[in-house]
Each structure stands twice: as C-alpha cells, then as structure tokens.
C-alpha positions as CSV (number, residue, x, y, z in Angstrom):
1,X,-13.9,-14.0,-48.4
2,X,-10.4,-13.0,-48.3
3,X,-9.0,-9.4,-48.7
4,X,-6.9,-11.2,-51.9
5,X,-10.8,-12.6,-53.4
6,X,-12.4,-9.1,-52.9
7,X,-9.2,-7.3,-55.2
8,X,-9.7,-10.3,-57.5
9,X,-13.5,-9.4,-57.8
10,X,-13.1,-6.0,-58.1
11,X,-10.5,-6.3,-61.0
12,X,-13.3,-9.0,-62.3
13,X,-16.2,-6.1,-62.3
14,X,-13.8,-3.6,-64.3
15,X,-12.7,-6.2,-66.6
16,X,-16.8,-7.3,-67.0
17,X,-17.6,-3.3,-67.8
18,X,-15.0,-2.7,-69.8
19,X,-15.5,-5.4,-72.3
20,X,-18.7,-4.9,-72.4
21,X,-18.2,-0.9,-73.9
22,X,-16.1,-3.3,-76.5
23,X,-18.9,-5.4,-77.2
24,X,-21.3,-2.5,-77.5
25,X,-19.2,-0.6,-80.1
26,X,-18.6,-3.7,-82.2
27,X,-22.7,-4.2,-81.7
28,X,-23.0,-0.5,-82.2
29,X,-21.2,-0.5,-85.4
30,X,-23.2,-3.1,-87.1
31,X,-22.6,-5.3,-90.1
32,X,-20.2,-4.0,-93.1
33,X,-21.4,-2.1,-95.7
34,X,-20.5,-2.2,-99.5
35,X,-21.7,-0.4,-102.2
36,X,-20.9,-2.9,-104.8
37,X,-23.1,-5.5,-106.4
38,X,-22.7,-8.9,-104.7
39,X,-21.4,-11.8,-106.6
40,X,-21.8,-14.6,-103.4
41,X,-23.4,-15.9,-100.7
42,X,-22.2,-13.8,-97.6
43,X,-24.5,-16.3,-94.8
44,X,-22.4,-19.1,-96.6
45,X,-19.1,-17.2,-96.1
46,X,-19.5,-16.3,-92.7
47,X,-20.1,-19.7,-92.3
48,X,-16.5,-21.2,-94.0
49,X,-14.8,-18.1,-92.1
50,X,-15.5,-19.8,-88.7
51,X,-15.1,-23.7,-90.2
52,X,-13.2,-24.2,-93.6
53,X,-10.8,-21.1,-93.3
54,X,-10.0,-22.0,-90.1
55,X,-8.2,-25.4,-90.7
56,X,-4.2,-25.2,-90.8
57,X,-4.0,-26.4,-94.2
58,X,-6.0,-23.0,-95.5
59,X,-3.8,-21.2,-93.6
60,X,0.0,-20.3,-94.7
61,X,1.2,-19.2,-91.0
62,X,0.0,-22.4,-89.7
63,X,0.8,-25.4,-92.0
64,X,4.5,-24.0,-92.7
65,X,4.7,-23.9,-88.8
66,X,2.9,-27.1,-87.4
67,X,4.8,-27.2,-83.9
68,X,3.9,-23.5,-83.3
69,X,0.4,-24.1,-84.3
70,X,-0.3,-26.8,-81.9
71,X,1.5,-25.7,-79.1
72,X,-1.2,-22.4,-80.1
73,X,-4.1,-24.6,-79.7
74,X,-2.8,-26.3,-76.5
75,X,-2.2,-23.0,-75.2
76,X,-5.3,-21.9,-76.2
77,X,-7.0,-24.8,-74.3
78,X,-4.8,-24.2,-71.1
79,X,-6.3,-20.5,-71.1
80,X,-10.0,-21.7,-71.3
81,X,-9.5,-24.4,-68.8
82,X,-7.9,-22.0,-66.5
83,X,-10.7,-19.3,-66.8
84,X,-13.4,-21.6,-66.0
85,X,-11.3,-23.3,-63.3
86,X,-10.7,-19.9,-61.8
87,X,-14.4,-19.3,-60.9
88,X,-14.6,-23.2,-59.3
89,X,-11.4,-22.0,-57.2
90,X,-12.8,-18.6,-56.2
91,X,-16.0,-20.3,-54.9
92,X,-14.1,-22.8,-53.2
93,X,-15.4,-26.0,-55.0
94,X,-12.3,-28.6,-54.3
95,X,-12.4,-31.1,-57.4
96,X,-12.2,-35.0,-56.9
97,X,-8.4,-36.1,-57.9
98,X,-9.9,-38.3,-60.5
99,X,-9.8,-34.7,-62.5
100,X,-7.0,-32.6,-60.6
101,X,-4.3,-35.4,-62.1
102,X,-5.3,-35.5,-66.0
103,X,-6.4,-31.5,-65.7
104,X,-3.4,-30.2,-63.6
105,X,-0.4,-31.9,-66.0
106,X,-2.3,-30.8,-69.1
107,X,-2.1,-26.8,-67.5
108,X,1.8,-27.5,-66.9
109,X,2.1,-28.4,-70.3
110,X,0.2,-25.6,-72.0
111,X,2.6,-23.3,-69.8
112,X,5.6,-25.0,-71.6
113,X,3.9,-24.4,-74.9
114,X,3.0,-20.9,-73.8
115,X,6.5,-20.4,-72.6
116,X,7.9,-21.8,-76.1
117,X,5.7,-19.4,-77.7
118,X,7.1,-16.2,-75.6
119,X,10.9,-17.8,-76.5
120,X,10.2,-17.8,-79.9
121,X,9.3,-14.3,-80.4
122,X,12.1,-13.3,-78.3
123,X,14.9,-15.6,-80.3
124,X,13.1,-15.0,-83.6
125,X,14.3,-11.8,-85.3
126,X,11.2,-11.4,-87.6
127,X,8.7,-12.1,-84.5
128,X,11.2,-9.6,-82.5
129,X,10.6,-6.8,-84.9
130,X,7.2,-6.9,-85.2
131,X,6.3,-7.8,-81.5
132,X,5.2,-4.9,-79.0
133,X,5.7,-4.7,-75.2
134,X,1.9,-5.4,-75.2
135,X,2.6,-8.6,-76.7
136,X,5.3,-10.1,-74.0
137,X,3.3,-8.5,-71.4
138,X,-0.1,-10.7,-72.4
139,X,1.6,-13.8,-72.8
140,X,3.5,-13.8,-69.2
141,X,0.0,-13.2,-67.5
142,X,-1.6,-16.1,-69.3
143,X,0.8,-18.5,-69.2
144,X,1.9,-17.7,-65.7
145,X,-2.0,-18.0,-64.6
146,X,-1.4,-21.0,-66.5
147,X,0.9,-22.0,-64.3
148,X,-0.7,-21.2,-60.8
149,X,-3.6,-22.9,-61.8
150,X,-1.9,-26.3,-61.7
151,X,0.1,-25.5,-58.7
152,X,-3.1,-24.8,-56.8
153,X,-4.9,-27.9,-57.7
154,X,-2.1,-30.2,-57.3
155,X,-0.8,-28.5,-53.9
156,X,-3.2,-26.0,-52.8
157,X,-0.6,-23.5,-51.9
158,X,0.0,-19.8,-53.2
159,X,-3.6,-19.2,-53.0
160,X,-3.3,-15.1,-52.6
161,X,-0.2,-15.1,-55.5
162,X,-2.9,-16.7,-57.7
163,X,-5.8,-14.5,-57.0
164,X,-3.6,-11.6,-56.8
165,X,-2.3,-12.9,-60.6
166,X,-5.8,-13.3,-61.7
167,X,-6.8,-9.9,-60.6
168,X,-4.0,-8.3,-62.4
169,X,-4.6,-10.3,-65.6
170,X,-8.7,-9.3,-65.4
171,X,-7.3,-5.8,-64.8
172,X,-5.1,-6.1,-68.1
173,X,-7.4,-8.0,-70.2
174,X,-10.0,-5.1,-71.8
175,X,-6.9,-2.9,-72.4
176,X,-4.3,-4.9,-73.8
177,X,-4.4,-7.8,-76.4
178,X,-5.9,-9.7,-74.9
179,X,-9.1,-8.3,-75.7
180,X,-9.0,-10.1,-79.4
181,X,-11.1,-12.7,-77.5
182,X,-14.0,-9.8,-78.0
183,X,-13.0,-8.7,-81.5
184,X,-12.4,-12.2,-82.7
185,X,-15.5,-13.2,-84.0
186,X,-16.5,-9.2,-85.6
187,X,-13.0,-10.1,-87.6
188,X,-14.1,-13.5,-88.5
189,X,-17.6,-12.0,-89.5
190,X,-16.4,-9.0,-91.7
191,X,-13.5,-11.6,-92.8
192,X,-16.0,-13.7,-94.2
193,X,-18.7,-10.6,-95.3
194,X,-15.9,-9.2,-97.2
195,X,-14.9,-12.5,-99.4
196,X,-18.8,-13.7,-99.3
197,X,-19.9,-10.6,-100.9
198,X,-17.0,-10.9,-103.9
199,X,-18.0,-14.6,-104.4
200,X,-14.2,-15.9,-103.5
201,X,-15.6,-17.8,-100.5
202,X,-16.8,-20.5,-99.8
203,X,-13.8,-21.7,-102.3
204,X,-15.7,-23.7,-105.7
205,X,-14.1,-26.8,-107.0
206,X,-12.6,-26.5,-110.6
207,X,-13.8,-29.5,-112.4
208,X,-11.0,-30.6,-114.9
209,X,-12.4,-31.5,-118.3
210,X,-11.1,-35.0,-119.0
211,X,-11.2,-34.8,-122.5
C-alpha cells in the first residue's frame, strides 16, 4: 500500500472506535422510560417512525420544500454510494465501464445537489442563523468526497487527494455531525416510543358519520 492508504486506514481505525463508544452509550442507555400508563402500541409506533412518518407528505420541512427534499435524498444516495465505493477503490477492484458511466454521473450530480444544499444555507437568512461552522464543515467533506469519487472512476487521477480527503472526512466523522448516521435510528426509536406510548401514533382514521 501507499503511504496516502496507510493515513486513510488509520483515520478509518479511529473513526471505527470512536463510533463505536457512540453506539455503546446509545446501547448502554437503553430504551426510554415513562412513568405514565400507556395508551398505544409502542412496537407499532416504532414501526410508522421508520415507514409512515418518514414520507414527505407527513413531514412539514419536506412537502413545503420538494426541490430541497430530493436533492436531500439524492445527496443522501451519492454519500452511500461513495462509502461503499471507497472500500472497492482502497482494495484496488477496477469496475467494468458498464457501471463507472451510470454510477460516476449520478456522484456528479449528488455533488451539485450537495453543493445547492451548502448555497442555500449560506443565501438563506433563516438557515444562516441557525447553521453552525460544524454544519458547512460536514457538508464540504461529503460532497467534495462526493466529488473525487467520480473523478477517480471516470479518470483515475488524484488518487492520494482522494484518500487523503477520505481520511480527513473518517477523522471528522465521530466528532462532528456527521455522527447522526449513529444517533439516527435511537432518535427514530424514542421518536416513535414517545408518541407509541401516548397512543397518537400510528395515526387512526376518523370515520365521518354519513348521516
């Protein structure tokens, strides 16, 4: 290996133990507890938490703002792809062009929505306000390693820039923001514990009396 793959699987080591003190804390912690006398189902919650709840039309930040909600899945997608293409690249498995064309376009195009995204809360004086360096700082590493993704399958060059970008994003990610990909299913658990126990979710139809 390369002096640039070593730092990139050092950073991957700390990045692997930190989360995992994360994960052990959330694991640690256990399941909510309230005192109260339940008046649902919370298995049936936690189940609409991670389905029904999740579709744009339950949610007010996402239907009133379709074109940032899909540029957030696309984005979204782009990230996973990149991760798992990440470990192809660092174990030098060169992919047939039959998937470099579709896969390589799609990256360039969730690092335009990821770079719309960033421009937005920059532009935006409401997102402005509210938004921490943390937040500007996340988003350039992803959609930058976005970026170098795509320009290493379609030309192969800048390998040490991307594995020295990798390495400082696995460096970043258990400290930062980023780290929501831990935390995100705890929140969608107590999310849906906390409405499952008060019998507001899953939400009941109200049948109209047609007389």
């Amino acid at each position: 290996m390369f002096w640039y793959q070593w730092i990139t699987l050092g950073s991957l080591g700390i990045c692997l133990i930190n989360s995992s003190i994360h994960l052990l804390r959330l694991v640690r912690l256990g399941k909510p507890t309230d005192f109260s006398s339940p008046a649902g189902k919370v298995s049936a919650s936690v189940k609409y938490s991670f389905t029904g709840a999740m579709n744009p039309l339950k949610k007010e930040s996402a239907y009133l703002h379709l074109p940032t909600y899909v540029a957030g899945i696309i984005y979204h997608l782009g990230t996973f792809l990149s991760i798992a293409l990440f470990f192809l690249i660092w174990a030098g498995v060169n992919l047939p062009d039959i998937l470099i064309f579709p896969v390589a376009p799609f990256l360039l195009i969730s690092f335009a929505c990821g770079m719309g995204i960033l421009i937005k809360r920059v532009v935006k004086k409401g997102l402005r306000d509210l938004s921490a360096p943390d937040d500007y700082l996340s988003n350039l590493l992803v959609t930058f390693f976005q970026l170098m993704t795509g320009i290493v399958l379609l030309l192969g060059q800048l390998i040490p820039v991307y594995f020295i970008l990798s390495g400082l994003l696995l460096l970043y990610f258990p400290f930062g923001k980023l780290k929501h990909a831990i935390y995100f299913f705890a929140a969608r658990y107590h999310l849906g514990f906390f409405y499952g126990w008060r019998g507001i979710w899953p939400q009941k139809r109200i049948e109209r009396d047609g007389g």
